[in-house]
N, C-alpha and C positions, 0 to 999 in steps of 0.2 A: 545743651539745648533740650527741650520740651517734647514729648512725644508726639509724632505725628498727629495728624487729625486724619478723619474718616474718609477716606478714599473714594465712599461712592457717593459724595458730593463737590462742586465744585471746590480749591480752596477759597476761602476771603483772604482781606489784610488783617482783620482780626487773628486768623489760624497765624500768618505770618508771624504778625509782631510776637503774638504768645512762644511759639517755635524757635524764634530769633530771641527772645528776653527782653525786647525793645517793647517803648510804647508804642501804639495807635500810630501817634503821631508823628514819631522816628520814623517808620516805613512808611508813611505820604509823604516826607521830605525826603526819601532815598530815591523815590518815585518821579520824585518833581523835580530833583537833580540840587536840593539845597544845597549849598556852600556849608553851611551850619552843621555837618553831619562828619564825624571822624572817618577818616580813612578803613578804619578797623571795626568800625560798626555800620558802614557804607556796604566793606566786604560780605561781614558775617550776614546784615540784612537781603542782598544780589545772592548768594548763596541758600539761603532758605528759599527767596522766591522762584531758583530756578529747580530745586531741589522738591519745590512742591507743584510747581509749572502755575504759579499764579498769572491770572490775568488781570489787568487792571478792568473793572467795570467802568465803559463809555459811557453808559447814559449817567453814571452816578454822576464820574468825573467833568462830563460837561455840566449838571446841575451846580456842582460846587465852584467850577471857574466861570461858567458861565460860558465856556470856548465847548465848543464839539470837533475843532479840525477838520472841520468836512467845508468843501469850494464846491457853487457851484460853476457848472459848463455850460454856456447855449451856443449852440452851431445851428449854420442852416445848411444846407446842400454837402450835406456829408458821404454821400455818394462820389463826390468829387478827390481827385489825391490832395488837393492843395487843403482844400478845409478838414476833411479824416485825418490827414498827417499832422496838421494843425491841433485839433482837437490830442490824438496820441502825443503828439509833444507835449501841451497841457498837463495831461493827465500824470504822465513822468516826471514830470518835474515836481507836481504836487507832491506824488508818492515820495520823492525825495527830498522832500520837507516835510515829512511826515505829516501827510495832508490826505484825505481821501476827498473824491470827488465823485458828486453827482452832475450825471446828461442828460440834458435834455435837446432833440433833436427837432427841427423845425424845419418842412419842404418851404412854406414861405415864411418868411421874416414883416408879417403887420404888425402893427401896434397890438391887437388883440391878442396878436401868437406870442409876442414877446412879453406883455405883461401878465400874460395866465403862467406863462414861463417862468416866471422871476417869481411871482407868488407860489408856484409849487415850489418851487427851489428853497423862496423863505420857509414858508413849511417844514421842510425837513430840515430846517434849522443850521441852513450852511452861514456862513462868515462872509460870504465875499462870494460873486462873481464874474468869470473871463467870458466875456460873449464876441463869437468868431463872426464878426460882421462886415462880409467882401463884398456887399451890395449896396448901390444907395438907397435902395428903397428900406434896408436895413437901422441903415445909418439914420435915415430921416425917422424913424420909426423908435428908435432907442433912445434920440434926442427929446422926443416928446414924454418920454415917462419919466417919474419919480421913482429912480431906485428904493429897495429895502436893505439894502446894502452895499457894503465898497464895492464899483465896478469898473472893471480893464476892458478896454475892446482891444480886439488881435484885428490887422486889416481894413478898420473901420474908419481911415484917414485919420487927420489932423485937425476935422473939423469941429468935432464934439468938446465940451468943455468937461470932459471924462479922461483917466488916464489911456494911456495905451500903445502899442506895438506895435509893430509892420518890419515888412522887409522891404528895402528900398526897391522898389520895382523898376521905378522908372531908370535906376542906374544900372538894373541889369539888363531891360535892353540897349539900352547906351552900349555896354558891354558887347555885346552879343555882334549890333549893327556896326561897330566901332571896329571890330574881329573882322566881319564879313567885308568890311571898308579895304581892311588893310591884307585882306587875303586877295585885293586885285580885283574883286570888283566895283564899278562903277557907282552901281546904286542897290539897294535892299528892297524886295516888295516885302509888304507886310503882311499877315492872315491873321487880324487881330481877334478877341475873344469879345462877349457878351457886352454891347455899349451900357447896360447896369450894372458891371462890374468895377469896382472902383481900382485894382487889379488893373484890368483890361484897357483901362483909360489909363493909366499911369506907365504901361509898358507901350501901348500906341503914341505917347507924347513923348519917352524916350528915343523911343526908334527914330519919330518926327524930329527930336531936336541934334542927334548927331547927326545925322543926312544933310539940317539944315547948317548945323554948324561944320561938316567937312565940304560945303559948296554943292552938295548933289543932289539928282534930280529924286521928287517925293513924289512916289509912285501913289495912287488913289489906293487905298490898304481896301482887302478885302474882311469878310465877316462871317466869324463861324461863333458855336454856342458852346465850345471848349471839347464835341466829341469827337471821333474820330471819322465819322460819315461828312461832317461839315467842313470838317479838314479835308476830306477825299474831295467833295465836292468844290470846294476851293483848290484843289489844286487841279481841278480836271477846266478849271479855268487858266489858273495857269499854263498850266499845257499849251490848251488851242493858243493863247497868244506866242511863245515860244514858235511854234509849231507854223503859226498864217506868217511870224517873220521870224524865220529861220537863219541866226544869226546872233538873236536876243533880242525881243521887242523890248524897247526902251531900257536897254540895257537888263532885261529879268534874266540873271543868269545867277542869283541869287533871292532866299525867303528867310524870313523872320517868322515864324509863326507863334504864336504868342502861349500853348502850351504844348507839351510834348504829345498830348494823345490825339490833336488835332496835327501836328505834325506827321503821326503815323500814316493818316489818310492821306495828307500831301505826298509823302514819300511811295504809297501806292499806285496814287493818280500819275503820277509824273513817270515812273516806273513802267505801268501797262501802256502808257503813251510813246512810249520807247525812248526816254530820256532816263540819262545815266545822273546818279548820285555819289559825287558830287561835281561828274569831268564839265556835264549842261549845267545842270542847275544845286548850287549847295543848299541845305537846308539847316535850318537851327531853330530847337523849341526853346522849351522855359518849364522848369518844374525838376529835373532830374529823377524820372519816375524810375523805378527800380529794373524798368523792362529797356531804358533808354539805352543803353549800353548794348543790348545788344537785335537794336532794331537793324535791318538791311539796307542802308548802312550804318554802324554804332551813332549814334545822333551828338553832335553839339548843342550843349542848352544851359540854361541858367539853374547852379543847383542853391536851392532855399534850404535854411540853417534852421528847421523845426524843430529841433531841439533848444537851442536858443530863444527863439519863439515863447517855447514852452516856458524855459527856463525865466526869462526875463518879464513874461506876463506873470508869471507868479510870483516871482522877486515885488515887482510895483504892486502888486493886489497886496501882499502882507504888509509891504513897507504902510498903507493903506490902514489896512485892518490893526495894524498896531502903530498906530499913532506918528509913526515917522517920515509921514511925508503926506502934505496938506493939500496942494497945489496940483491941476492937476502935470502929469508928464507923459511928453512921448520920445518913446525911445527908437530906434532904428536898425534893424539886423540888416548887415553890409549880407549881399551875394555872393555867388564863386562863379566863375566863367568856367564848363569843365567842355573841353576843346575832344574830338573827337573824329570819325576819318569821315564825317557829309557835311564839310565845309573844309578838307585840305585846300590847299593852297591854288586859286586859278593860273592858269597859262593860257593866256589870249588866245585866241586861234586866229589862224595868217588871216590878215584883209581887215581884223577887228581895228 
């Protein structure tokens, strides 16, 4: 081999090839993983470049393919577990398609914030982007633009003529109220989330359609904005009815709450009102947030496969961006029911 090159500049593939005894153009096909390249000039070429710690130049490499590998991300209310976890899945999964990813973060999701959004995004010259869209004012707003590129929605329903992703919501509360059915109580109240959530609407229609379909009675579901004061608040309604009939007003001796950090408020409110979790009243969220496991009591709730998420919004974004699927598609990430001690099992009390 060729004597080193000058250390106190970076190397090229020029210093390579020279180094290695190959042309030019032998280490851009070692690079690019040709078939065309001998095992024994594969080697010796990997061996120089790690030997001189080349990097390969991005901005050349995208000029000559014409690819940069960079997705972008648009999220709104990422302050939230469900859309930040969302987003983190995204971005892992890109990483592991050697993908790098730009974010862009939006508190509301208008038409205007979305298409200055996508046009920064073309800007830096990404490939494709995954936009995390759980609203419908989202949804309506993403419908009305002309992408500049392949685009996924996460969350963003079935309605778009875009491809995209979701986790089946409404079969996890099915799940959940289905649990709470068959642990012995009569009926589920609900404490649903944001009525602009398309989330929110999809785990309230679960919950409504197992109730209806096991014969029982559909309590008027109450309304919080997914924090945990709205949840406290709501349960300190709960309470007074428990509380004015003593016994279980219309059977509430069970709650559904639609995420886990509005369950925490409930399980507070019901708690300082002097009801036990789960002997009065069991409780079950949705989310599997990292703290759920070890709320007063360990919580039962729906845990979401963000990783999946991740993984499967980026699978359809490239299949996309490289030519192998036209039409668009939506795919479906199934739940897990994770069963936990503020929904063991009721035992009537005498006179019930």
């Amino acid at each position: 081999m060729t004597q080193l090159p000058d250390v106190s500049r970076a190397p090229t593939m020029t210093d390579v090839a020279r180094v290695a005894g190959v042309s030019h153009q032998t280490v851009s096909r070692v690079l690019s993983d040709h078939p065309n390249v001998s095992a024994k000039t594969r080697a010796a070429v990997t061996q120089v470049i790690e030997q001189l710690g080349y990097r390969r130049n991005s901005a050349a490499r995208a000029l000559a393919t014409r690819r940069t590998h960079t997705l972008g991300v648009i999220a709104v209310n990422t302050t939230l577990h469900g859309p930040a976890s969302t987003v983190a899945g995204v971005q892992e999964a890109a990483r592991d398609r050697g993908y790098l990813t730009s974010a862009v973060t939006l508190r509301t999701a208008t038409q205007t914030a979305l298409a200055e959004a996508m046009q920064h995004l073309a800007g830096w010259g990404v490939e494709g982007i995954v936009a995390v869209t759980p609203q419908r004012a989202a949804v309506r707003a993403l419908a009305a633009l002309e992408a500049p590129c392949p685009v996924v929605t996460v969350e963003g329903g079935h309605t778009l003529a875009l491809p995209g992703v979701s986790l089946d919501q409404n079969l996890g509360a099915r799940m959940i109220t289905e649990h709470l059915l068959a642990s012995g109580h009569s009926t589920v109240w609900h404490v649903a989330g944001p009525s602009d959530w398309l989330e929110s609407e999809a785990r309230t229609q679960g919950w409504e359609d197992a109730l209806r379909d096991a014969g029982a009675v559909v309590p008027p579901p109450l309304r919080g904005d997914w924090s945990p004061l709205s949840g406290y608040q709501a349960g300190q309604q709960l309470a007074g009815r428990v509380q004015a009939s003593r016994g279980g007003a219309a059977g509430l001796t069970a709650v559904f709450v639609a995420n886990d950090q509005m369950a925490l408020g409930v399980l507070r409110a019901l708690r300082e009102a002097g009801l036990r979790t789960p002997e009065d009243v069991a409780v079950a969220g949705f989310d599997d947030i990292p703290e759920a496991e070890f709320f007063p009591p360990p919580l039962t709730t729906i845990r979401q496969d963000f990783a999946s998420l991740g993984r499967d919004s980026i699978g359809l974004l490239l299949d996309h961006i490289e030519g192998r699927a036209h039409e668009p598609t939506h795919l479906v990430v199934v739940p897990e029911l994770i069963v936990r001690a503020s929904t063991a099992r009721r035992i009537a009390a005498p006179g019930e």
